[in-house]
N, C-alpha and C positions, 0 to 999 in steps of 0.2 A: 523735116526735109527742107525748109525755109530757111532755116539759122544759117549763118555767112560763116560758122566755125566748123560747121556739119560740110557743106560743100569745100570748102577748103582741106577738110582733112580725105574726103572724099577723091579730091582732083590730085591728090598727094600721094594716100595708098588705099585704092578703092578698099582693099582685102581687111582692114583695120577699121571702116565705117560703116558699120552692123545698122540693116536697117533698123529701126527704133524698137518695133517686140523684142529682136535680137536681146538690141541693147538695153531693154527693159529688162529680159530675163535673165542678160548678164550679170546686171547692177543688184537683181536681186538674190541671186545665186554666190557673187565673192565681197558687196559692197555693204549688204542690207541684212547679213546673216545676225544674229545675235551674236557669235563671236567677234565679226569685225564689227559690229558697233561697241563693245565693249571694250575692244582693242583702240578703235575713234577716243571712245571717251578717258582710255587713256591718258592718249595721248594727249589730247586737248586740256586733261588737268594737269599734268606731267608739267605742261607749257605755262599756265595758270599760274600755277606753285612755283614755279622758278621768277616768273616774272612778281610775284607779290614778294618774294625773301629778296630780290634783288629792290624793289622797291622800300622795304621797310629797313636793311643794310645801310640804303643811303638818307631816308629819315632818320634815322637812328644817328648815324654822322652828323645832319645839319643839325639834331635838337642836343647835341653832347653838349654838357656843360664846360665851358674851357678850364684849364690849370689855373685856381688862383695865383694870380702873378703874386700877392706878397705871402706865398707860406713859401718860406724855405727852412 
């Protein structure tokens, strides 16, 4: 009830700032279930994996060995 993000969302739309069991037993009901944490750690590898092939893409470019200029 202290937090400056609690009263701000508070003084915005009371009806949206569930006192905190509420919002305890929200977060554990849609946030903390085992499906949505499995759907989290989806996503969070999903993110992972794209950023390491886009990483190793451009490794891959800088360590390319260039065209010997004298074979033709």
């Amino acid at each position: 009830m202290q937090c400056p993000r609690y009263l701000e969302l508070y003084k915005s739309n009371p009806a949206a700032a569930l006192d905190p069991r509420a919002e305890f037993d929200r977060f554990k009901r849609e946030e903390d279930s085992p499906e949505a944490r499995a759907v989290a750690k989806d996503e969070r590898l999903a993110k992972r994996f794209a950023e390491l092939d886009t990483r190793r893409v451009a490794q891959t470019e800088r360590w390319a060995t260039p065209p010997d200029p004298l074979a033709d």
